[in-house]
C-alpha positions in Angstrom: 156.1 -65.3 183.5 158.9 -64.1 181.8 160.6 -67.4 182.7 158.6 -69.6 181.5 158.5 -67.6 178.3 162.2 -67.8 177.8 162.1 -71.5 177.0 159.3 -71.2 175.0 161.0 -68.7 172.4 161.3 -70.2 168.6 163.3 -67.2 167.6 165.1 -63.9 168.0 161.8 -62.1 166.3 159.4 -64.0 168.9 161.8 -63.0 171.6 162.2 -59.0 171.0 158.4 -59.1 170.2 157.4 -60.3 173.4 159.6 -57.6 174.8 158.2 -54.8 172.5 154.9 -55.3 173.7 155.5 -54.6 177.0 157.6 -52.0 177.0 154.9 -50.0 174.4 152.5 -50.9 177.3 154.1 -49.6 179.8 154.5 -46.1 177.7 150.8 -46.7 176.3 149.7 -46.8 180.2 151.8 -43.4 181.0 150.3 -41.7 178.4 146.6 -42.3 178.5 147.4 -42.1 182.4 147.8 -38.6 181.3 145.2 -37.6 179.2 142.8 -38.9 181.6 143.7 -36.7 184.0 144.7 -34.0 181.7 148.8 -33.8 183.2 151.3 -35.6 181.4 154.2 -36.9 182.3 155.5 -36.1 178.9 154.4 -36.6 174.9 154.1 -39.7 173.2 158.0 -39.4 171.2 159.5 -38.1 174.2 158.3 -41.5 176.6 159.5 -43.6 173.9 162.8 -42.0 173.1 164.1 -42.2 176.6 167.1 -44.1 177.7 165.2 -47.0 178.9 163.4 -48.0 175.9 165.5 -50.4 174.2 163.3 -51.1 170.8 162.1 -47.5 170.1 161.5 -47.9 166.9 159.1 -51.3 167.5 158.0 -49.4 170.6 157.2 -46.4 168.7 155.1 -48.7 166.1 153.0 -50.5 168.9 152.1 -47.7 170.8 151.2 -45.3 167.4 148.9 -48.1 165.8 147.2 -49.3 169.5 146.1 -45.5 169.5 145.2 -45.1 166.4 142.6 -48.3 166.5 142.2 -47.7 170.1 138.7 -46.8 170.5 138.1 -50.4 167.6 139.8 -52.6 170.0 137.7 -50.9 173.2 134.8 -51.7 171.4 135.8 -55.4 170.3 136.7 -56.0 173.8 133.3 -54.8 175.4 131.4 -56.4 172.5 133.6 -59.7 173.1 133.3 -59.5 177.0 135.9 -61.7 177.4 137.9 -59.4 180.0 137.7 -60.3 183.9 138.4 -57.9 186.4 142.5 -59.1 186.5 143.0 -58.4 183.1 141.0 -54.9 183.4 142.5 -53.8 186.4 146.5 -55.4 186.2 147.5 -55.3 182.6 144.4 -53.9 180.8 147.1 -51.6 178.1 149.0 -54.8 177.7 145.7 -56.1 176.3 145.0 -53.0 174.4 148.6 -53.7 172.5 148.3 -57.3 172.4 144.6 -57.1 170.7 145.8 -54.8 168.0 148.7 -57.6 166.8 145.6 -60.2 167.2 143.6 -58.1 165.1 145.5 -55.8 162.8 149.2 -56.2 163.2 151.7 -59.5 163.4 150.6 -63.3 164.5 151.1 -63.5 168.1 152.6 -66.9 169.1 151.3 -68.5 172.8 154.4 -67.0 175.2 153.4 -65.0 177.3 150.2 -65.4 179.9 148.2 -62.3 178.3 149.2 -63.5 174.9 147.6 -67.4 175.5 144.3 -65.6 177.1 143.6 -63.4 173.8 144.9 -66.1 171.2 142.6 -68.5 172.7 139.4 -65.6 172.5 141.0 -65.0 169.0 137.5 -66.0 167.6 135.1 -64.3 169.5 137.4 -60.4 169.0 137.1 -61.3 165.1 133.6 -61.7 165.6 133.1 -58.3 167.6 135.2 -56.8 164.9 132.9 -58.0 162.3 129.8 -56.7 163.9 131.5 -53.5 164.2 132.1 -53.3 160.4 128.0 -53.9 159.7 127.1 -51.7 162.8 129.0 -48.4 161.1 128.5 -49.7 157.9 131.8 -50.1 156.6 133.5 -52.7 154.5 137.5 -53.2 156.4 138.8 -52.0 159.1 140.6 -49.3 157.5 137.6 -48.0 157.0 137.4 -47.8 161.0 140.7 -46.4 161.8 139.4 -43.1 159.1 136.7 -41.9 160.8 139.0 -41.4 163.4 141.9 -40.0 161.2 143.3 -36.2 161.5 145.4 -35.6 158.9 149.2 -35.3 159.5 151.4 -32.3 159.0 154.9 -33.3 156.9 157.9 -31.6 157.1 161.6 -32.1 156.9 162.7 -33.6 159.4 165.6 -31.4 161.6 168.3 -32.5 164.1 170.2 -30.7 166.7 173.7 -31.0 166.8 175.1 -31.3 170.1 178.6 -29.8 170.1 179.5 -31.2 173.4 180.3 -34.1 171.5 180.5 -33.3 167.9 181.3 -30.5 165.6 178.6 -29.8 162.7 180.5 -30.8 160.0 181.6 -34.0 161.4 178.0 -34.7 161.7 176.7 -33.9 158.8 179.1 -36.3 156.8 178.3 -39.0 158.9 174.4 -38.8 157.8 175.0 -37.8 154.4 176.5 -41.5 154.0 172.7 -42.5 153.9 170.5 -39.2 153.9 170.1 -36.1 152.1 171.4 -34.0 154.4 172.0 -29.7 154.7 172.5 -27.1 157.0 169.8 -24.7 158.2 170.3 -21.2 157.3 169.5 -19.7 160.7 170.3 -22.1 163.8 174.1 -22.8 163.5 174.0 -26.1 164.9 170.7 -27.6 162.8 170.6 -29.9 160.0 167.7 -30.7 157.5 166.9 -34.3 156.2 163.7 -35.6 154.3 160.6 -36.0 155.9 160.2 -39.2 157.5 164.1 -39.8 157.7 164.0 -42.8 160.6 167.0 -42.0 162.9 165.7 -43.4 166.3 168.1 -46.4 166.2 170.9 -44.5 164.6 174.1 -44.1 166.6 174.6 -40.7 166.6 171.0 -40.2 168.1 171.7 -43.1 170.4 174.9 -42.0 172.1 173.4 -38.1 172.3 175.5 -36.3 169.4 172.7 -35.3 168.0 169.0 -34.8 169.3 166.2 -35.0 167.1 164.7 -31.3 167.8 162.3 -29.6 165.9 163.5 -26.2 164.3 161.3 -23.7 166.2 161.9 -25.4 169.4 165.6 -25.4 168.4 165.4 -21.4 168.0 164.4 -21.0 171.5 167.6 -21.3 173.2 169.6 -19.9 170.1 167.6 -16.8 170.4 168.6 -16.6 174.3 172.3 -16.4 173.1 174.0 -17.1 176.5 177.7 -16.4 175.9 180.5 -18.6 177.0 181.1 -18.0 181.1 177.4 -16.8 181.6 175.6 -18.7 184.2 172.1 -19.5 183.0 168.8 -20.4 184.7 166.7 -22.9 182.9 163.2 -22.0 184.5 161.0 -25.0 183.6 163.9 -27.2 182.6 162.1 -31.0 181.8 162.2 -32.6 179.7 165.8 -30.9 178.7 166.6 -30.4 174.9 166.6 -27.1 175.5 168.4 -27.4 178.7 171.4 -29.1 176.9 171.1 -26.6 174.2 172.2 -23.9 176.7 175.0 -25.6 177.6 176.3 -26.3 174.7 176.2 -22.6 173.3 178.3 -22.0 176.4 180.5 -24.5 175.0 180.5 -26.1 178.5 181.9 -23.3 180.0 179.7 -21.2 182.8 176.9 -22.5 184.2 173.4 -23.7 183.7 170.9 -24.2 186.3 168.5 -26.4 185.1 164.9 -25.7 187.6 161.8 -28.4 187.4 159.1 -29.0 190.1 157.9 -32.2 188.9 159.8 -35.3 190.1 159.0 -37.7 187.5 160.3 -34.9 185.1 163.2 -34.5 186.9 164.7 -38.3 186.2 163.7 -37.5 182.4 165.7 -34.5 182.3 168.7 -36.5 184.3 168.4 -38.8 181.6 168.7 -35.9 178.9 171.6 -34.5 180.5 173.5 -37.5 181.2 173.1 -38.8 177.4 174.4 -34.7 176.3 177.4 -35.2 178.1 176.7 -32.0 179.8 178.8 -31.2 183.1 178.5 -27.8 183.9 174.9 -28.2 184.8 173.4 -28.5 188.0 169.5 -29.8 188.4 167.4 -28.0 191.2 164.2 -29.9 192.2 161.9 -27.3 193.3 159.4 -25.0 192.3 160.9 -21.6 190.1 158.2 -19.2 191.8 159.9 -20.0 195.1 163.7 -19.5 194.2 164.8 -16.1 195.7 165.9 -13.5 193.2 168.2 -12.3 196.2 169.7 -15.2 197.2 173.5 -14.9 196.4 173.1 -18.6 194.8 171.0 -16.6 191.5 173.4 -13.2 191.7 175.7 -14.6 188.8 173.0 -15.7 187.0 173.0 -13.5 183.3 170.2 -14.8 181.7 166.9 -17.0 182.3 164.9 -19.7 179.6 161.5 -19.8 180.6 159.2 -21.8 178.6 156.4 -22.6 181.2 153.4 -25.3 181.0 151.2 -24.2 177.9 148.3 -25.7 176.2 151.5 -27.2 173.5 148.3 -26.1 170.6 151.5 -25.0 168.4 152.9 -28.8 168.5 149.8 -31.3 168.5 150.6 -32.8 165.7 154.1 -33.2 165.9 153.3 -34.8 169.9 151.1 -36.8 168.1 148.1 -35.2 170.3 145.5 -36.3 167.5 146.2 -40.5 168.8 144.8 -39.2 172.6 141.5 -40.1 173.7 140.5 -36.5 174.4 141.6 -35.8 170.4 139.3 -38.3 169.5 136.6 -37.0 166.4 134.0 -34.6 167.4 136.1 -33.3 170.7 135.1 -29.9 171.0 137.2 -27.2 172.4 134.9 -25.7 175.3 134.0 -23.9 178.4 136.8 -25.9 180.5 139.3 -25.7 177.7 138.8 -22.0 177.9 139.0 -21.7 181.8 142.0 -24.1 181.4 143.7 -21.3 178.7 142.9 -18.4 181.4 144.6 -20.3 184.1 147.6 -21.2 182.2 147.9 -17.7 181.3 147.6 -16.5 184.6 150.7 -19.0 185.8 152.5 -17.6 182.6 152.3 -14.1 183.3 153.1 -15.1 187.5 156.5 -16.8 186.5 157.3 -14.6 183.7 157.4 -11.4 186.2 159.0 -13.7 188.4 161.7 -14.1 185.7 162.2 -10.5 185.3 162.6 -9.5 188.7 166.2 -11.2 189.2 168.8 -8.2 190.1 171.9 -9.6 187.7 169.6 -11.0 185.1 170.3 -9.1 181.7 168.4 -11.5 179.0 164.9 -13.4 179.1 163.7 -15.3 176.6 159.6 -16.5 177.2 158.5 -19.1 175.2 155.8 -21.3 174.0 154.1 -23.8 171.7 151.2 -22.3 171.3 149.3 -20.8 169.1 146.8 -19.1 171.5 146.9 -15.1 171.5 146.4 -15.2 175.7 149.3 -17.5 176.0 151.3 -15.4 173.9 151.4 -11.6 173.1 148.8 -10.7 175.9 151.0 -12.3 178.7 153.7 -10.0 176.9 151.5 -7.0 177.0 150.6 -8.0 180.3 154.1 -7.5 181.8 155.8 -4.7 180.0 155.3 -1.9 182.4 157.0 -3.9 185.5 159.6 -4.8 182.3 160.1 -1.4 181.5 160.0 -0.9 185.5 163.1 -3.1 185.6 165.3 -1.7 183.2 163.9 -4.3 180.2 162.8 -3.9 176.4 161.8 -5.8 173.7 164.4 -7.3 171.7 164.2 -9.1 168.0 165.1 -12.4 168.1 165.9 -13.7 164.4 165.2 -10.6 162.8 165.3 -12.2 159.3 162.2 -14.5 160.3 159.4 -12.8 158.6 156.7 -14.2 160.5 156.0 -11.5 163.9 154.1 -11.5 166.8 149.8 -10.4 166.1 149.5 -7.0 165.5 147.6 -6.2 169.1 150.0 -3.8 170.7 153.3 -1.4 169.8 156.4 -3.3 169.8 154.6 -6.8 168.4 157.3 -6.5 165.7 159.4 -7.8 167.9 157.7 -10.7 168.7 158.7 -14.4 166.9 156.2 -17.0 165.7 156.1 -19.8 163.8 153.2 -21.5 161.8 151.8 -25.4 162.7 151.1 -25.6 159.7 153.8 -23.5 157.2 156.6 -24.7 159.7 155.4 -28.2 161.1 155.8 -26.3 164.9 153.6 -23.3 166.0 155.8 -21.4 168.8 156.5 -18.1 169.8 159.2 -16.5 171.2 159.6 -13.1 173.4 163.2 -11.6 174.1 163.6 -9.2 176.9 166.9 -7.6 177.0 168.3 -4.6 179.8 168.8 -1.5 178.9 172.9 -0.6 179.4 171.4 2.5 181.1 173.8 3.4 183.4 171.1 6.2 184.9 168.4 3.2 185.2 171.0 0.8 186.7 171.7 3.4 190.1 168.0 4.3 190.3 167.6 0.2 190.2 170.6 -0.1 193.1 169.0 2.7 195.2 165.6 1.0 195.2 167.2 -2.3 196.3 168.8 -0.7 198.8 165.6 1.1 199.8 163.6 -2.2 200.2 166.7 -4.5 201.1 165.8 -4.2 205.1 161.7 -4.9 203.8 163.1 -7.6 202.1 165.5 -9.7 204.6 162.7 -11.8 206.3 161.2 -13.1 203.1 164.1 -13.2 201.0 166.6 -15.9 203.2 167.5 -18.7 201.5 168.0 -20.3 198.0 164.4 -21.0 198.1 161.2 -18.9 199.8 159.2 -21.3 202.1 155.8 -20.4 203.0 153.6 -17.5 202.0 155.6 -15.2 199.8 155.9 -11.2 201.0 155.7 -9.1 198.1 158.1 -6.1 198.7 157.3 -3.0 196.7 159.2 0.5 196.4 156.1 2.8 196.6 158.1 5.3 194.9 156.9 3.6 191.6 153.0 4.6 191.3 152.4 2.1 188.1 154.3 -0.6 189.7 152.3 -0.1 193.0 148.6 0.2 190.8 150.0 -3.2 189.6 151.3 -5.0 192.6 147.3 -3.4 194.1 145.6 -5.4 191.2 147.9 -8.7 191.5 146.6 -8.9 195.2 143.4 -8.1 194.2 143.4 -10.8 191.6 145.3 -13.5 193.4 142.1 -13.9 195.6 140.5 -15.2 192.5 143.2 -17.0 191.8 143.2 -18.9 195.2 140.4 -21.5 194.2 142.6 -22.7 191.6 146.3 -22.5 193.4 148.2 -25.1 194.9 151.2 -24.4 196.7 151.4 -21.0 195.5 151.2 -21.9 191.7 148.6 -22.9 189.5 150.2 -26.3 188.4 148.4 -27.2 184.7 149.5 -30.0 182.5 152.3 -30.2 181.5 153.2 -30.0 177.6 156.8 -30.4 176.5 157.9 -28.4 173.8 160.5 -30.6 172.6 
């Protein structure tokens, strides 16, 4: 097909068209692949702005429009039943993107097989469109696409300076030749342009020495503060920013170990690294709940990111949640978004103790973007008496941010939020930090020691395999009451595990 198309093309434009459209269908069919099943690969901006899109910026136009008049063109397409089962089945989201040019975009010129098949039905999807307008009694399609419209949250846009490659100063000459550009006054390495600022074909976004970031998510790994040396675990690494972040506060010296389960993740966040120009950081393909705190692979390891699977509430807009099928108008949150809430606070609390429980590990930073109060400070709350059992505390991350965790237990000061709304990004942020208690750090040795020999069957390897042992030092009467409910509530929790973690979807807080 693409052959014959080649000798068929009047002109560059008809030429990179063609090749838009299939590239937006391709990320069109990963991400409604995703909604429908409620486990995406990854948001909308981050599918588009990988390496192997070449037109993101057409790309990011096709896919953004055929959502927004998505459920239009489904109904001109049912109403013009003009689609066999080859076309539903094989390339049904190239007809979705195709349809919207025919309809509401550019003229579509006969290359291409899909494209001859609509042009010649171009007649009978204007007529289903028209019948549309009379049946919901509106005047233009516009008028279509607002019943459907959320509206959009503006704010400046912010880039992340990677200093792997480029020093801030450098960079922010180089886009103050076209842009308004300044520095932010609390991430070092952030700079502020206008809303709206298009840099996804620029070539310091292109060649990775700079990464378009939001500024919460940007504050994550700042607020982590790894020093130069430290060897860091990334916990839920995909799809990466924050990953290459980390190593570049390290100023690529150290370490970062960069942990994701999912394998289609895992080539994104190759991808990430590779365009960061990162090389002190090593990718392990596995499952964080199963990596062995004991395992002499982890005993350098200083401090740990964790910014699990969440419901991403804090970022919709920004991920452009509001184009998805299940964001359509009149989708109600209910009784399985609630049980999906409880479950992904259950797998946050499991990986956050996990986190905690490393021997050499002296900072954690938890993270989400959400705005939800169980995802948050109760998963916080949750954990602080095996924290406190391990020697850690509530730090203050950015304590010149005025807005703090919710007021629901003593410490919450400590706590960091953002606002979807006053700051484009809802996220929160909890830093644990060790107490240099040198009384805490023998009683911590001796009750090592004390459960080493408990310990040594479970604990082999770089990775547990298997059924996990818990080992607990009885000694600790709140820690046991704890580790006595955990078992009690992980038979609950086994109609909804699978291999050892709840796994929900995945939500990339860029």
């Amino acid at each position: 097909m693409v052959a014959e198309a080649v000798g068929r093309w009047k002109s560059n434009g008809e030429r990179s068209a063609y090749f838009a459209r299939r590239e937006a269908a391709k990320v069109l069919g990963s991400v409604l692949e995703g909604d429908a099943r409620r486990q995406a690969v990854g948001s909308i901006k981050s599918l588009i702005y990988r390496p192997c899109i070449r037109n993101k910026k057409a790309t990011f136009a096709l896919v953004c429009q055929t959502l927004k008049h998505l459920p239009i063109i489904k109904n001109v397409l049912d109403a013009a039943t003009i689609l066999n089962a080859k076309w539903k089945v094989r390339q049904q989201d190239l007809i979705y993107i195709i349809t919207y040019d025919i309809l509401f975009g550019q003229a579509v010129s006969l290359v291409g097989d899909a494209e001859k098949f609509l042009m010649h039905r171009k007649d009978a999807l204007q007529t289903a469109l028209a019948r549309l307008l009379v049946k919901k009694n509106v005047k233009t399609p516009q008028d279509l696409v607002d019943l459907y419209r959320i509206p959009e949250v503006s704010k400046p846009r912010y880039v992340r300076v990677n200093t792997l490659k480029m020093d801030v100063d450098s960079a922010l000459l180089e886009l103050g030749q076209q842009n308004m550009v300044e520095k932010d006054n609390m991430v070092p390495d952030l700079l502020i342009l206008p809303p709206s600022t298009d840099l996804h074909n620029h070539p310091l976004v292109t060649n990775g020495s700079v990464f378009m970031q939001g500024k919460a998510s940007s504050m994550v790994a700042a607020a982590l503060d790894p020093k130069p040396g430290w060897e860091v675990l990334d916990a839920c690494s995909a799809p990466g920013n924050k990953t290459v972040h980390l190593a570049a506060l390290i100023r690529g010296k150290g370490k970062i170990i960069a942990c994701e389960l999912n394998k289609e993740r895992v080539i994104r966040l190759k991808e990430t690294i590779k365009l960061s120009g990162a090389s002190n950081i090593e990718v392990l393909h596995g499952d964080f709940l199963n990596c062995n705190p004991n395992d002499s692979s982890f005993s350098k390891v200083r401090a740990i990111l964790l910014d699990p699977s969440c419901s991403g509430s804090g970022t919709a807009s920004v991920r452009l949640d509001h184009l998805l099928p299940s964001n359509a108008a009149g989708h109600a949150a209910g009784v399985t978004d609630t049980e999906r809430l409880n479950k992904l606070a259950a797998f946050q609390r499991k990986v956050l103790m996990h986190a905690l429980s490393f021997p050499a590990v002296e900072r954690v930073v938890y993270s989400t973007c959400s705005i939800h109060q169980i995802e948050n400070e109760d998963v916080v709350k949750s954990v602080l008496p095996l924290a406190a059992s391990y020697g850690f505390q509530l730090a203050t991350p950015f304590p010149q941010w005025q807005r703090r965790g919710l007021p629901v237990f003593e410490g919450f000061q400590h706590l960091l939020r953002t606002d979807p709304v006053e700051d484009g990004e809802g996220f929160f942020i909890a830093l644990f930090t060790k107490r240099d208690d040198k009384n805490h750090s023998e009683k911590q040795a001796t009750c090592r020691n004390n459960s080493k020999s408990l310990a040594r069957d479970s604990c082999t390897g770089r990775f547990r395999s298997g059924k996990k042992r818990i080992v607990i030092n009885f000694a600790h009467t709140k820690l046991f009451l704890m580790w006595l409910h955990a078992k009690q509530s992980s038979r609950k929790r086994d109609n909804f595990n699978t291999g050892g973690s709840y796994r929900p979807m995945t939500t990339d807080c860029f």
